[in-house]
C-alpha positions in Angstrom: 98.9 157.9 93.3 98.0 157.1 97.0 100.6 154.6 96.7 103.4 156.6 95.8 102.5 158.9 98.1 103.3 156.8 100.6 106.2 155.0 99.5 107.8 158.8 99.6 106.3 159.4 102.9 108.1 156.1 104.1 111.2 157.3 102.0 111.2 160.8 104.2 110.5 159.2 107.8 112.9 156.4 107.3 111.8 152.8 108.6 109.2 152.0 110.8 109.0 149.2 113.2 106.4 148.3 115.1 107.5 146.0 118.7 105.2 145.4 122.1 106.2 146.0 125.9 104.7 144.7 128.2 104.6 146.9 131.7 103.3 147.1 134.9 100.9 149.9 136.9 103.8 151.8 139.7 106.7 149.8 137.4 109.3 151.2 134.8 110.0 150.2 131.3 113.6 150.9 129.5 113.6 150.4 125.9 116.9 149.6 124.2 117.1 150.8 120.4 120.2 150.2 117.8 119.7 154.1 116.8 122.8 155.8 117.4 122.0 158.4 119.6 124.4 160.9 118.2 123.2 160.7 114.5 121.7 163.5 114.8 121.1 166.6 117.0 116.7 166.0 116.9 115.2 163.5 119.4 111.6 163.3 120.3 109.2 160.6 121.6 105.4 160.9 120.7 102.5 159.3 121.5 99.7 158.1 118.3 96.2 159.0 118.6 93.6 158.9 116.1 94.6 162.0 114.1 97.9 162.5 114.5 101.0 161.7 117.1 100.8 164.3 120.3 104.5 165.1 121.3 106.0 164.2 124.2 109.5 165.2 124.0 111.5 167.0 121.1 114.6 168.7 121.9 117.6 169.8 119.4 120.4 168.6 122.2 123.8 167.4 121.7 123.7 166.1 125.4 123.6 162.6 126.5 119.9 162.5 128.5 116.7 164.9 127.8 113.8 164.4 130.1 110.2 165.1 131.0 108.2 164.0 133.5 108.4 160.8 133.9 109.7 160.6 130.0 113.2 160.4 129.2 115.2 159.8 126.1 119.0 159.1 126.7 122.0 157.4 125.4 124.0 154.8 126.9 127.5 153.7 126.9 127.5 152.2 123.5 125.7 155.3 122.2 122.4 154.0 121.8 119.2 155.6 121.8 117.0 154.4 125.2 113.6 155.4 126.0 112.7 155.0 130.4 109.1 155.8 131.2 109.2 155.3 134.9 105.9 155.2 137.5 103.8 153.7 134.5 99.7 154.4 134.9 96.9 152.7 133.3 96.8 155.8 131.0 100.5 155.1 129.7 98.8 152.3 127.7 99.2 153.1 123.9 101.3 153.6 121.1 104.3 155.5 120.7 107.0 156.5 118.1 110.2 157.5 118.8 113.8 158.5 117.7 115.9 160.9 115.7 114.3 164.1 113.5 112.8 162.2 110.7 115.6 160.0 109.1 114.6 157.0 111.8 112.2 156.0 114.5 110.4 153.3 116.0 107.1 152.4 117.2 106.1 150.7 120.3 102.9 149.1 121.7 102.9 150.0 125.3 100.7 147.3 127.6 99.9 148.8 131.1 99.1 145.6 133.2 97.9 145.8 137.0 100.9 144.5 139.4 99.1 142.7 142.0 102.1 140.2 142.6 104.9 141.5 143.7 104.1 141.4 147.2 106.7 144.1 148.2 106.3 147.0 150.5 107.3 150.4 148.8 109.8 150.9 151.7 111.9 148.5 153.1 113.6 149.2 156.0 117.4 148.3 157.3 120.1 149.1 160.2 123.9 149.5 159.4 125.3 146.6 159.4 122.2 143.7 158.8 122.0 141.2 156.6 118.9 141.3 154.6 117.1 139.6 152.2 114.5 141.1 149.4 111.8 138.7 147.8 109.5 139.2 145.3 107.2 137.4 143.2 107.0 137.8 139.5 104.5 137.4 136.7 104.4 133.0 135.7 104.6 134.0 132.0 108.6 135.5 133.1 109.6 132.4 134.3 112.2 131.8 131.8 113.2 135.3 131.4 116.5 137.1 132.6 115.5 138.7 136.1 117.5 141.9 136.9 117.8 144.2 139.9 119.0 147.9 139.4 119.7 150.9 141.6 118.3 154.7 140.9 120.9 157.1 141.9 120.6 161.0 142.4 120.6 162.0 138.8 117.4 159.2 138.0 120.2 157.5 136.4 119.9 153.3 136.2 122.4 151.6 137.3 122.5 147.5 137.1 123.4 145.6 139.8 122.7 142.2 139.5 120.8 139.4 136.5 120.2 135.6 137.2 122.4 135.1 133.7 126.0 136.4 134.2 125.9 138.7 137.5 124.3 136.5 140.2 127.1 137.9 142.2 128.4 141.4 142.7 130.5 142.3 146.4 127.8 142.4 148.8 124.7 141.6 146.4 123.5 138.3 145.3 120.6 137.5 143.9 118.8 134.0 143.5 115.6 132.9 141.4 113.4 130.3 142.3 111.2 129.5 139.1 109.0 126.4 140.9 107.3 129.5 143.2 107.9 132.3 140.8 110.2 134.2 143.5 112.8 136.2 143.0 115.9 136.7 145.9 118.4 139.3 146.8 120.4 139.5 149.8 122.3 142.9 150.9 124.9 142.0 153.1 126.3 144.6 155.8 124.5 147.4 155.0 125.4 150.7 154.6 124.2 154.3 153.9 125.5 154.0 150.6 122.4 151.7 150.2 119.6 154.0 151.0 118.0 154.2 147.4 115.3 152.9 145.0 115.6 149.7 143.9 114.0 148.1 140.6 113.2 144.2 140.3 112.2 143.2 136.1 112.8 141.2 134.0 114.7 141.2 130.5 113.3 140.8 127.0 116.2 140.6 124.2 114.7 139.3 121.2 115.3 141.0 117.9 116.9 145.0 117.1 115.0 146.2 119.8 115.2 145.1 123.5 113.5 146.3 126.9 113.3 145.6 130.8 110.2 145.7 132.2 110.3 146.9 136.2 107.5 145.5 137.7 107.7 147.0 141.0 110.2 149.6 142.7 111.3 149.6 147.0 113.0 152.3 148.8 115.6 150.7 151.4 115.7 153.4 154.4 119.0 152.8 156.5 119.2 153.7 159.9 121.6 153.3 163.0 121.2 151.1 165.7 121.8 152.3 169.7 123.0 149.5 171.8 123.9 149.1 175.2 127.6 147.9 175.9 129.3 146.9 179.1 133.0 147.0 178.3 134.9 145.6 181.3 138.5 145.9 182.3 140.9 143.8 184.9 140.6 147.1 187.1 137.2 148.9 186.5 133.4 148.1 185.3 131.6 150.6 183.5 128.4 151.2 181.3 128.0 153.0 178.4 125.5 153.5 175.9 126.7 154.6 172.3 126.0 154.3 168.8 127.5 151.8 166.9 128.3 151.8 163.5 129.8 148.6 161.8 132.0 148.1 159.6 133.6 144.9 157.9 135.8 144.3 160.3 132.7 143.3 163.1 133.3 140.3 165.1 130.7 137.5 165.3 129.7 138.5 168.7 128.8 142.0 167.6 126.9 140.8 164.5 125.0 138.2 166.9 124.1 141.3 169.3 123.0 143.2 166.4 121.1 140.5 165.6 119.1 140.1 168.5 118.8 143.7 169.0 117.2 144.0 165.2 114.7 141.5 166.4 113.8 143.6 169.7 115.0 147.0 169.2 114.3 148.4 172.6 116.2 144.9 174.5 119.0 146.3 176.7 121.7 143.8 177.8 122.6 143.4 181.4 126.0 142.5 182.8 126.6 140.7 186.2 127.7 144.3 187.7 124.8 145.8 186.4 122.4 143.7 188.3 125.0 143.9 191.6 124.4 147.6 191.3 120.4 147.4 191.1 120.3 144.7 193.8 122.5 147.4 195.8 119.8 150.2 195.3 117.2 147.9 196.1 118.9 147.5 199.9 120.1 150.9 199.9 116.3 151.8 199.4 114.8 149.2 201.9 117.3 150.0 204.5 116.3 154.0 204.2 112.4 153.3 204.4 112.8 151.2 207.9 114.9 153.4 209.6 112.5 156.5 208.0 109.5 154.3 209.6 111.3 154.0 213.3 112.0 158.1 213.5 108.3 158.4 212.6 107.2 155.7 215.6 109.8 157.5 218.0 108.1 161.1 217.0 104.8 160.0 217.8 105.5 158.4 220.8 107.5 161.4 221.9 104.4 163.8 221.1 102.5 161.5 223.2 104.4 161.6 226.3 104.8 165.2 225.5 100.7 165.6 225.4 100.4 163.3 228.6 102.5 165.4 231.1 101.3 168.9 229.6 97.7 168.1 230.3 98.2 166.1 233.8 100.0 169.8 234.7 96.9 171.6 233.4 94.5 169.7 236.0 96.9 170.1 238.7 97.2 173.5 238.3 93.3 174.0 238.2 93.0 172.3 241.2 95.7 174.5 243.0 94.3 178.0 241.6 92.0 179.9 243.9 90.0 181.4 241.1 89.2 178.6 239.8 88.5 176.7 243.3 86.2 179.7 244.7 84.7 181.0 241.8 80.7 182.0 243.2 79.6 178.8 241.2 81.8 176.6 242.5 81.0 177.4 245.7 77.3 176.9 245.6 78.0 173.6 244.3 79.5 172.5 247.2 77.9 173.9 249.7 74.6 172.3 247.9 76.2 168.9 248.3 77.2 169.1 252.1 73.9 169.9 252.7 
């Protein structure tokens, strides 16, 4: 009897299938299904516990994405079901069932590993125009796996950029794996602002009806502009201005060489010949001011001295010529005292 009960359970639920993923603490995880995602209008993910499976998401949706948290459930180009848990924690580890009402759905084995490999700073930052290069190291048992790099845009949406299978190249991104050190490469050239978002570094896992990607760590590139200093000179006039440049592909190699050096040293200013003939000039300019400043000082006090001199050789002469002072009663007795 317990059989058959059972078997018509099975019958109602549809097929079961049981796979593992492997992620990684402050990674993602994308889960790939063959379900058709428009089968019907009931998806849900859940997660199993002891007595029975707590729900995560269930919606009745005709639309193409339903989310929650850091859950979502949404179809992709080829209409098949996908599963993205994103900012995974030790307490994601578990296992979950998913898919459509009850005529199908699958069950994972979610494994929450610690990432203490990657090496990578959670943001990364850039100026307009550099050349940079992102490495990263990755987990030994990956070493033969597909490595991918993605982009997040505004609507939390995946977007692949780059695999070391098909796509090492794609316009300005390129990507390189070296398996020996377990490192993996990829180099932005002339940056943009188009290239401020997240970016996610896994690796692929395509065996059997279900597939995943395993993020194991995420970076935010933060553009920014760069101020330089530029002397643009003429066959008539010399000038210095100071604006903000922004490039573009059309940069010279002396610009990029510029921005180079000024990427190393941000605050370095660049000095033309005129611009040191003009501080040299200031220098004199400055000089020439504090030694004739010093001479009207030396001629002022002098002046005040002769000035002092003659007013108080006038003062004893005319004390000597006043009879009041001459014949005052002390005075006198003083001399008579001494003729005496």
């Amino acid at each position: 009897m317990k059989i058959l009960l059972l078997v018509i359970l099975y019958l109602i639920s549809g097929p079961v299938d049981c796979f593992d993923v492997i992620g990684y603490s402050g990674g993602s995880v994308i889960v790939i299904s063959d379900i058709n995602w428009y089968k019907h209008n009931s998806k849900y993910i859940c997660k199993v516990n002891e007595k029975n499976c707590t729900d995560i998401i269930r919606a009745d949706t005709k639309r193409y994405q339903v989310q929650e948290g850091r859950f979502k459930l949404y179809a992709n180009t080829d209409h098949h079901f996908l599963v993205l848990i994103r900012k995974l924690k030790p307490q994601d580890d578990g296992m979950y069932r998913f898919g459509l009402g009850d005529q199908s759905n699958l069950t994972m084995n979610l494994k929450v590993y610690n990432n203490t490999f990657s090496g990578l700073p959670k943001i990364i930052n850039a100026y307009l125009g550099q050349n940079i290069t992102i490495t990263c190291n990755y987990p030994e048992e990956y070493e033969r796996n597909t490595k991918s790099v993605d982009k997040v845009n505004d609507d939390l949406k995946n977007i692949p950029i780059l695999d070391t299978n098909t796509n090492f190249q794609n316009g300005r991104f390129s990507i390189s794996d070296d398996r020996s050190a377990k490192v993996l490469s990829v180099n932005i050239s002339d940056v943009r602002e188009t290239d401020e978002v997240f970016y996610l570094f896994g690796v692929w896992n395509g065996d059997g009806s279900v597939r995943y990607s395993s993020y194991f760590t995420q970076v935010w590139l933060h553009v920014t502009e760069l101020s330089t200093l530029i002397s643009p000179t003429t066959t008539t006039t010399t000038r210095t201005t100071t604006i903000t440049t922004k490039t573009t592909k059309t940069r010279t190699d002396t610009d990029l060489m510029t921005s180079a050096a000024l990427i190393e040293t941000p605050s370095a200013v660049c000095f033309t010949s005129s611009v040191i003939i003009i501080i040299i000039s200031v220098c004199v300019f400055e000089t020439l001011l504090l030694i004739g400043g010093c001479g009207i000082m030396i001629y002022k006090v002098r002046q005040k001295g002769t000035q002092d001199y003659t007013l108080s050789f006038k003062s004893k002469e005319n004390k000597q010529l006043t009879p009041d002072n001459a014949y005052s009663a002390s005075g006198y007795e003083n001399i008579k005292t001494s003729s005496m």
